[in-house]
C-alpha positions as CSV (number, residue, x, y, z in Angstrom):
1,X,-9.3,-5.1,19.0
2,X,-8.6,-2.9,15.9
3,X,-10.7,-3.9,12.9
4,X,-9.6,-2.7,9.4
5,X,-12.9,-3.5,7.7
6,X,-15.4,-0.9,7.7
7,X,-19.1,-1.1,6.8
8,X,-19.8,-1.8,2.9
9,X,-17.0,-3.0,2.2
10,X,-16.7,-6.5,0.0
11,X,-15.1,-9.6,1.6
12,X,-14.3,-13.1,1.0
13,X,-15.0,-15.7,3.6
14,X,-11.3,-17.4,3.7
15,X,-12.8,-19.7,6.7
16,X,-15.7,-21.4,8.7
17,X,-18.5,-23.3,7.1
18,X,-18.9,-20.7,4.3
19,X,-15.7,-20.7,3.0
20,X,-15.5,-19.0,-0.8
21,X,-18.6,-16.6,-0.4
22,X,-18.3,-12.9,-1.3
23,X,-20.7,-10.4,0.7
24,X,-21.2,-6.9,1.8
25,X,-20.5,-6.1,5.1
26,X,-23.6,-5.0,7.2
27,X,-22.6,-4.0,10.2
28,X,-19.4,-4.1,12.8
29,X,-19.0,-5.1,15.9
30,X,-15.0,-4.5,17.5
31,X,-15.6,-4.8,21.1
32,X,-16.8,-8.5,20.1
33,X,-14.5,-8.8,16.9
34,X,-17.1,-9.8,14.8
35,X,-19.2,-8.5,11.7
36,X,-22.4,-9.2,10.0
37,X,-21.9,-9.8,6.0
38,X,-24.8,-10.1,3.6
39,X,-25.7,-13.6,2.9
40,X,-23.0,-15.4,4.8
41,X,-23.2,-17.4,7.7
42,X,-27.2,-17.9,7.3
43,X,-29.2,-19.2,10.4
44,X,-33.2,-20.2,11.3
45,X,-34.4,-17.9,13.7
46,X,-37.7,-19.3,15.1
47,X,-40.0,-15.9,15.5
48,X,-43.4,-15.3,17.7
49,X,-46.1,-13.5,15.8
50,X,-46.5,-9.7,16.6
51,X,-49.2,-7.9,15.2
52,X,-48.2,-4.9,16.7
53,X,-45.4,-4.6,15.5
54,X,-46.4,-6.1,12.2
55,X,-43.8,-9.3,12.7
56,X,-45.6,-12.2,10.9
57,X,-44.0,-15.1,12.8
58,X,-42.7,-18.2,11.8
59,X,-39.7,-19.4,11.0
60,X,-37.2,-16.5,9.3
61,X,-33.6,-16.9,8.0
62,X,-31.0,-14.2,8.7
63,X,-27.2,-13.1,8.9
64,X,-25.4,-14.7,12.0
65,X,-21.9,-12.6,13.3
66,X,-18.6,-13.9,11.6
67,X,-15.4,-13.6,13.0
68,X,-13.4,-11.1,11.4
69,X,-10.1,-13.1,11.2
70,X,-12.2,-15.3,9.0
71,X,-13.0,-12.8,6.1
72,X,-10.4,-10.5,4.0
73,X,-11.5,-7.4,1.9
74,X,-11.3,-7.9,-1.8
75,X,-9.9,-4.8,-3.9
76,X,-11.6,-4.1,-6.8
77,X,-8.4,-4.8,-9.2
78,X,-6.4,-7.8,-6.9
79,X,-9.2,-9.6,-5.4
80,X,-8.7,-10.3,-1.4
81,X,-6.3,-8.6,0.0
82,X,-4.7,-7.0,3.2
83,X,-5.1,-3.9,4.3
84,X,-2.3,-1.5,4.3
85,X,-2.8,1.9,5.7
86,X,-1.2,5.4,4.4
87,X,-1.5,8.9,6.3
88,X,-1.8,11.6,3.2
89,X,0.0,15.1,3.5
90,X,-3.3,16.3,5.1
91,X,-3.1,13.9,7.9
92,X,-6.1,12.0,6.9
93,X,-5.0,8.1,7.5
94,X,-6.7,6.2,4.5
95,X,-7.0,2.3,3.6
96,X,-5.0,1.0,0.8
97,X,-4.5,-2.5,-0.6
98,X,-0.8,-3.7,0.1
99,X,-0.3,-5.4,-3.8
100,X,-1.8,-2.3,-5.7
101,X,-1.7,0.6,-3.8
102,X,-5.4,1.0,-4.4
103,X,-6.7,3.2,-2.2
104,X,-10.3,2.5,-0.2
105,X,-11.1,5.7,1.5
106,X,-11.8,7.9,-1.3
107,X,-13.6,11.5,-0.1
């Protein structure tokens, strides 16, 4: 599966039971088709205390996966978007939004 959102990016959940909320993405997963995005999609994750590893225990809250079909990347001047894509005279292939032409990979 080809995934065109990247790590750090901004996206709106557009479905699911956190529809509306805006988050950073943490991590990706594309064999699975999923990503983690910071404070969306919140679950209790019941933990045994570990003093070796300093884990307190208890019962901690944290980031479940979210399909990726279910978010979009917001641009900084449109607001969600799709992702276009654009290969430069260099040959570098780079991200760009498909109403504004913004472009995200900037280097």
């Amino acid at each position: 599966m080809k995934i065109h959102i990247k790590k750090n990016d901004t996206v709106k959940v557009i479905a699911g039971r956190d529809v509306g909320k805006q988050g950073r993405v943490l991590s990706v997963d594309p064999v699975k088709g999923r990503l983690l995005v910071e404070h969306v999609m919140m679950v209790k994750r019941h933990t045994r205390r570990n003093p070796a590893k300093q884990i307190k225990g208890g019962i901690a809250e944290r980031e479940a996966p979210i399909a990726v079909s279910n978010v979009m990347v917001i641009c900084p001047t449109c607001g969600p978007i799709r992702i276009g894509h654009q290969v430069s005279p260099e040959g570098r292939k780079a991200r760009l939004c498909r109403k504004c032409g913004y472009t995200f990979d900037r280097k």
